[in-house]
C-alpha positions as CSV (number, residue, x, y, z in Angstrom):
1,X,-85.3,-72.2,-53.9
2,X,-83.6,-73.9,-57.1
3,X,-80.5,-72.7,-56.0
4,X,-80.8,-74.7,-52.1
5,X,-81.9,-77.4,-53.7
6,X,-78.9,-77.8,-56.4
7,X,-76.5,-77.5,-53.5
8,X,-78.3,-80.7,-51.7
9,X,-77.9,-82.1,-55.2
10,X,-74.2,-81.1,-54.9
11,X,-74.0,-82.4,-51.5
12,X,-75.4,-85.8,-52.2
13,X,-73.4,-86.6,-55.4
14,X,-69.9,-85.6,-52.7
15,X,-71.7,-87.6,-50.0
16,X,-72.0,-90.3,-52.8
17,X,-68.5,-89.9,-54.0
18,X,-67.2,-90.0,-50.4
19,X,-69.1,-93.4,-49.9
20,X,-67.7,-95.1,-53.2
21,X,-64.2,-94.2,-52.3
22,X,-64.4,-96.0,-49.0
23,X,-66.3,-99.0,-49.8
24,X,-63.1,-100.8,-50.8
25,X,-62.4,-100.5,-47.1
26,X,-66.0,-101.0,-46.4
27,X,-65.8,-104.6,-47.6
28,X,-62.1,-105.0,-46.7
29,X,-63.0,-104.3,-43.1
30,X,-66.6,-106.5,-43.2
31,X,-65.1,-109.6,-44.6
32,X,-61.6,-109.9,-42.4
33,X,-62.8,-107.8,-39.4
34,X,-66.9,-107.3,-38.6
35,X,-68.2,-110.8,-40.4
36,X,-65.4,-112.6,-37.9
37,X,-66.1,-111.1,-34.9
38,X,-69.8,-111.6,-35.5
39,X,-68.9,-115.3,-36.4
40,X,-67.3,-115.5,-33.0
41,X,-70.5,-114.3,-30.9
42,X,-72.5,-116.4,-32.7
43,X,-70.3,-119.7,-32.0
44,X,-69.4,-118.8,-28.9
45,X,-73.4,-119.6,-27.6
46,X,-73.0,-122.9,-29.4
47,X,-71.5,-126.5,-29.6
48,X,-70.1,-127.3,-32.8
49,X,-68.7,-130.2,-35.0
50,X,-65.4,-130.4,-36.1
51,X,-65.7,-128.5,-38.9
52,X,-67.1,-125.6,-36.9
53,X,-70.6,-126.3,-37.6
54,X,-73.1,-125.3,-34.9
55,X,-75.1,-128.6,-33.6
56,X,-76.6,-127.1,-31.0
57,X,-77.3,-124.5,-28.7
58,X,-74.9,-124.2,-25.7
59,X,-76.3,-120.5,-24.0
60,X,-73.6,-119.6,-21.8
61,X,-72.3,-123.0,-21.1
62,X,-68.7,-122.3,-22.8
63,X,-68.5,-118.8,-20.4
64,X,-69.3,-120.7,-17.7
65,X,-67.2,-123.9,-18.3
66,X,-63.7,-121.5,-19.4
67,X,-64.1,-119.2,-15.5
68,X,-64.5,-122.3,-13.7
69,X,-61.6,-124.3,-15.4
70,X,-58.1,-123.7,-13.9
71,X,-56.9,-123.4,-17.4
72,X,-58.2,-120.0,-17.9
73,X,-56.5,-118.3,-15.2
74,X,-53.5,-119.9,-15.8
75,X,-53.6,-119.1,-19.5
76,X,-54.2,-115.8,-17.8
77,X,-51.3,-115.8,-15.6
78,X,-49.0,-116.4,-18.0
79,X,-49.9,-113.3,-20.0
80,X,-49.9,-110.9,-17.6
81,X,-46.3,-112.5,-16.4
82,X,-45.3,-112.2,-20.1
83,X,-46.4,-108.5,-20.7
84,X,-44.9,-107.7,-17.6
85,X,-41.7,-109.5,-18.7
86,X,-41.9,-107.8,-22.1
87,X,-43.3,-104.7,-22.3
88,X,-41.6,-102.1,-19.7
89,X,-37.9,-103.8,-20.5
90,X,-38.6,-103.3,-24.1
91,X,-39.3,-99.9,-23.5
92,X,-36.8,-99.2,-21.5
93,X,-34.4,-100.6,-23.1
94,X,-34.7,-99.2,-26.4
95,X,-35.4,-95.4,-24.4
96,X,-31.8,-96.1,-23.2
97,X,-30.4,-96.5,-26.8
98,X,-32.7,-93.8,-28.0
99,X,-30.8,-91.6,-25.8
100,X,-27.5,-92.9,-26.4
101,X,-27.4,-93.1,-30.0
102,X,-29.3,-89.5,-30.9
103,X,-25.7,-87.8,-30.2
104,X,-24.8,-86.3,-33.7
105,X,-21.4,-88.2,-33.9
106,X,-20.5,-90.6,-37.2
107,X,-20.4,-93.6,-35.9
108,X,-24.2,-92.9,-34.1
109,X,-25.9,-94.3,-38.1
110,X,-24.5,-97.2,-38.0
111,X,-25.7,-97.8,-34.8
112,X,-28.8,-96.7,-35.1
113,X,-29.4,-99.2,-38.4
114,X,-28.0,-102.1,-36.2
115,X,-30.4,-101.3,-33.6
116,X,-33.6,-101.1,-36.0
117,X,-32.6,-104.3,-37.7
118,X,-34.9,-106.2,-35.9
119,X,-38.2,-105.1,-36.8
120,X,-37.1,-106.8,-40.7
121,X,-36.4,-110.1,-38.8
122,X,-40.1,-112.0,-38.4
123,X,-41.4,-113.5,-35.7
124,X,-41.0,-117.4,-37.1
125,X,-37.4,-116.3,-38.0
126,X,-36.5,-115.1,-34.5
127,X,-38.1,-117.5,-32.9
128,X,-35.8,-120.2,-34.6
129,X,-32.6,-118.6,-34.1
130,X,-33.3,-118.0,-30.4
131,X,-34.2,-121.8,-30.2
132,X,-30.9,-122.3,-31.6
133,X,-29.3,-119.8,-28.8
134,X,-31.4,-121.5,-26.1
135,X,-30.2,-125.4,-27.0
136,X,-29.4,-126.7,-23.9
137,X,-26.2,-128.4,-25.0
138,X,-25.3,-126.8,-28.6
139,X,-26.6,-123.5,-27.6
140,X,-24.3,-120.2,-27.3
141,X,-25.6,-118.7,-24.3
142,X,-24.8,-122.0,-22.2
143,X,-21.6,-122.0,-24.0
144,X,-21.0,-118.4,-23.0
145,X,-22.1,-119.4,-19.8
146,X,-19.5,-121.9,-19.0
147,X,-16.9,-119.9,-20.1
148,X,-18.0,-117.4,-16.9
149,X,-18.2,-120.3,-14.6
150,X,-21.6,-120.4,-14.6
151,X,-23.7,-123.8,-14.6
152,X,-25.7,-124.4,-18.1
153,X,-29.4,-122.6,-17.7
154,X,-32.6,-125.0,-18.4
155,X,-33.9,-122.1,-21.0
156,X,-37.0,-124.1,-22.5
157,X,-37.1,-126.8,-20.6
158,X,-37.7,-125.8,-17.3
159,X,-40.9,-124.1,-16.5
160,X,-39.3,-121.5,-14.3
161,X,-36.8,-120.4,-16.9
162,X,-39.1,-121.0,-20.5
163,X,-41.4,-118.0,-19.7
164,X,-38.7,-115.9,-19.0
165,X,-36.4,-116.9,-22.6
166,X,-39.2,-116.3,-24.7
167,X,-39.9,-113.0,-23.1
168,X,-36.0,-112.4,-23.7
169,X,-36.6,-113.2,-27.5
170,X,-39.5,-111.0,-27.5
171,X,-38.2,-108.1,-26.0
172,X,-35.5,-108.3,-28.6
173,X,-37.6,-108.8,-31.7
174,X,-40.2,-105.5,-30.5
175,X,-36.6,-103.6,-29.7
176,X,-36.6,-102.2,-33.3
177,X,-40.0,-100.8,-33.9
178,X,-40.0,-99.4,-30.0
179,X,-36.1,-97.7,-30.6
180,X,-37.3,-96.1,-34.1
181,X,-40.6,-94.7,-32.3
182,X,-37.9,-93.2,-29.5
183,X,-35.6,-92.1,-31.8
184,X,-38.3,-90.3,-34.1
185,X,-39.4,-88.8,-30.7
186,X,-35.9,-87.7,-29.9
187,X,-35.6,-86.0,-33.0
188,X,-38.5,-84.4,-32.5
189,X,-37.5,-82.2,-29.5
190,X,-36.4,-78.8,-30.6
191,X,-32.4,-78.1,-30.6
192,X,-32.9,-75.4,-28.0
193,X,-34.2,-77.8,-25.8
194,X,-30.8,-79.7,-25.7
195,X,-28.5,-76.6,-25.6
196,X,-30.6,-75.4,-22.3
197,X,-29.9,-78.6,-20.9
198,X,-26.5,-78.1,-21.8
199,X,-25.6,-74.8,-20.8
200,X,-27.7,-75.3,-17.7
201,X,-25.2,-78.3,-16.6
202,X,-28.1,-81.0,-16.2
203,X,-26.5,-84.5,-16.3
204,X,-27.9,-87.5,-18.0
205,X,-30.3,-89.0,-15.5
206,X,-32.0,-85.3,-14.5
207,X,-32.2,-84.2,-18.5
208,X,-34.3,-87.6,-19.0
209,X,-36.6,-87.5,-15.9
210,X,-36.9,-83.7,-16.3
211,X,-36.7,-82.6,-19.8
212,X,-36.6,-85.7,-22.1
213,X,-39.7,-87.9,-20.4
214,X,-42.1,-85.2,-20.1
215,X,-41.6,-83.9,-23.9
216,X,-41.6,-87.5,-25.2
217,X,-44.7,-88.8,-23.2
218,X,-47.0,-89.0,-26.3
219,X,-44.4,-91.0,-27.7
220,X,-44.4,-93.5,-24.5
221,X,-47.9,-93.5,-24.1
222,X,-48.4,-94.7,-27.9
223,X,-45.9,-97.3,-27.5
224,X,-47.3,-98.6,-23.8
225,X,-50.7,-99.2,-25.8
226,X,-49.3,-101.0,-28.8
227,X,-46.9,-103.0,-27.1
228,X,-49.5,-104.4,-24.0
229,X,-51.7,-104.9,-27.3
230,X,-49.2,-107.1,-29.0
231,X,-48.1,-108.7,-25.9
232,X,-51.7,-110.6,-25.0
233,X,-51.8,-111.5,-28.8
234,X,-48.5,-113.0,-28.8
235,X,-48.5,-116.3,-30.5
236,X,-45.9,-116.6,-32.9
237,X,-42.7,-117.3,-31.0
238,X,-45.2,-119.9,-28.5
239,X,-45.7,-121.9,-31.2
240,X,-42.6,-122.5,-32.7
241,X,-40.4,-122.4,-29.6
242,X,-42.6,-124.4,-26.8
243,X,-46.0,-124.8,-28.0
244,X,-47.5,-123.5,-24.9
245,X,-44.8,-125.5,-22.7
246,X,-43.4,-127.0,-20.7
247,X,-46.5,-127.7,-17.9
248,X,-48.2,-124.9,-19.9
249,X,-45.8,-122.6,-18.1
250,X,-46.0,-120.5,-21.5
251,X,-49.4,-121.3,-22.4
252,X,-50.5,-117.9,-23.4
253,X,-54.4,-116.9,-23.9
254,X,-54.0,-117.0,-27.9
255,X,-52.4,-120.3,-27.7
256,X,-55.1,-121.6,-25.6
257,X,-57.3,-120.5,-28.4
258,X,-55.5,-122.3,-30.9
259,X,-55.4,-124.9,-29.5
260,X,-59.1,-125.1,-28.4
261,X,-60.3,-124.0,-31.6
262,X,-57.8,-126.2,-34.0
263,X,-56.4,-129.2,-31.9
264,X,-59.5,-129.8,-29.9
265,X,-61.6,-128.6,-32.5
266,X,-64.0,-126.8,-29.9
267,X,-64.5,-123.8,-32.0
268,X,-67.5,-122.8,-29.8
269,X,-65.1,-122.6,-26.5
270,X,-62.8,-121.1,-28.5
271,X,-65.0,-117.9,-29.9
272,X,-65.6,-117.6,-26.0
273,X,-62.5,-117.5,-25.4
274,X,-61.5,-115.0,-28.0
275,X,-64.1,-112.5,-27.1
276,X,-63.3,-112.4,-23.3
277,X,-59.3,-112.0,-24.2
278,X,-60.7,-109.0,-26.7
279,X,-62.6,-107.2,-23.6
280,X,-59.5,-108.0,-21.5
281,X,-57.6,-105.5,-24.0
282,X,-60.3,-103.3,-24.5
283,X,-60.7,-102.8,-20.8
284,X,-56.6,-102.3,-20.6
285,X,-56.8,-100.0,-23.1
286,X,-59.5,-98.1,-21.6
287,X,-57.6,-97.7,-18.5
288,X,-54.6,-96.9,-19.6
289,X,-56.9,-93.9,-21.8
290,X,-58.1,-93.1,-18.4
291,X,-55.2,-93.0,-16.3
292,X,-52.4,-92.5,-17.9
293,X,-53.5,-90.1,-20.9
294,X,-53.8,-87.6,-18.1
295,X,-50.0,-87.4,-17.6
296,X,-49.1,-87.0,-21.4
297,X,-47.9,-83.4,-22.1
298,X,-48.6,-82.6,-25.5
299,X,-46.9,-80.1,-27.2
């Protein structure tokens, strides 16, 4: 009997123990993470001052005024057309200099640290030399355009072209983090795996849709998650190159919510609308779990 209940004793002071060591990240996570979010249900049932005060109670006013506004799904619209833009040619592309680069030849470093440069460069940074690049007179691509013949592009001025440029300048600044993830996952793969493909004669295209895709869908599947994550959070590169522009063309869900919450100073309309994007990526993210976690092959 004394000696069960000294080992609930003993349990209790670890259980204790295990408790103080995460309460550092207990508090962390309530003050940035759970007191927000709770914040945002609250304020999203109410109408409130410009200083984000609640004056009064609003039920499900701001819901029902954000479905029925046009704004919404064209905030909407534009997301979806800017993951689309971003995500799978971010992928791709860095898969394809993955693949190239994981040949053990000298030269193969150096291009590998050019590649991976990127994820150093911020968002605000790349955002202004790409508005540089995009200048419709001074710019270099027009420049480089006119040298081919080719009549000057509208990049951020015209609202069938401004979507598409900053999805260019996004797809560049995520090409780092996505080619290191490849390339870790390259170098993952066993050695035997590449001399079978070798001695068997399979050619580039068949050794990735066969071999290479299969053993590296973990990899894929991670980075299809993170990237359609940071693609409907995207705000950095909005703000500083079109500010939601022009004709709302780029007028991304996150913008909306800045500007809602900080130029309009709706902050109730705003915590609605920042709870429906979060259950729009929850929902994604639950569906990609569902469908597509069925076709990863782990080792």
């Amino acid at each position: 009997m004394a000696e069960a209940q000294s080992m609930r004793a003993v349990k209790r002071r670890e259980n204790l123990l295990g408790y103080l060591f995460l309460l550092p990240c207990l508090l962390f996570f309530g003050t940035f993470l759970f007191y927000p979010l709770f914040k945002s249900i609250v304020l999203s049932f109410q109408l409130t001052n410009p200083r984000g005060e609640a004056v009064a109670f609003a039920g499900l006013d701001n819901y029902a005024n954000m479905f029925t506004s046009g704004t919404f799904l064209s905030t909407l619209k534009a997301t979806v057309l800017f993951t689309l833009y971003t995500v799978p040619p971010g992928i791709l592309i860095a898969f394809a200099l993955a693949c190239m680069t994981n040949a053990r030849l000298p030269a193969m470093k150096s291009f590998q640290f050019i590649f991976s440069m990127p994820i150093a460069i911020s968002a605000a940074t790349g955002a202004v030399i790409w508005a540089l690049l995009f200048h419709p007179s001074t710019g270099m691509l027009n420049y480089a355009l006119g040298l081919l013949g080719i009549s000057p592009i509208p990049w951020l001025v015209d609202p069938k072209w401004a979507l598409i440029s900053v999805s260019l300048m996004t797809v560049w600044m995520n090409l780092g983090f996505n080619f290191i993830v490849l390339t870790a996952g390259l170098q993952g793969i066993s050695e035997d795996i590449y001399d079978s493909m070798k001695i068997d004669g399979a050619g580039p295209i068949r050794s990735a849709f066969s071999v290479l895709i299969p053993l590296l869908s973990p990899t894929l599947f991670f980075l299809l998650i993170v990237s359609v994550i940071n693609a409907f959070q995207t705000f950095g590169q909005i703000h500083i190159m079109t500010k939601g522009g022009p004709m709302n063309a780029t007028n991304v869900m996150v913008y909306q919510i800045y500007q809602e919450a900080f130029v309009n100073w709706r902050f109730g309309s705003a915590s609605a609308q920042a709870l429906v994007l979060f259950a729009i990526i929850l929902l994604l993210t639950l569906l990609q779990f569902f469908w597509l976690e069925k076709k990863v092959h782990y080792q």
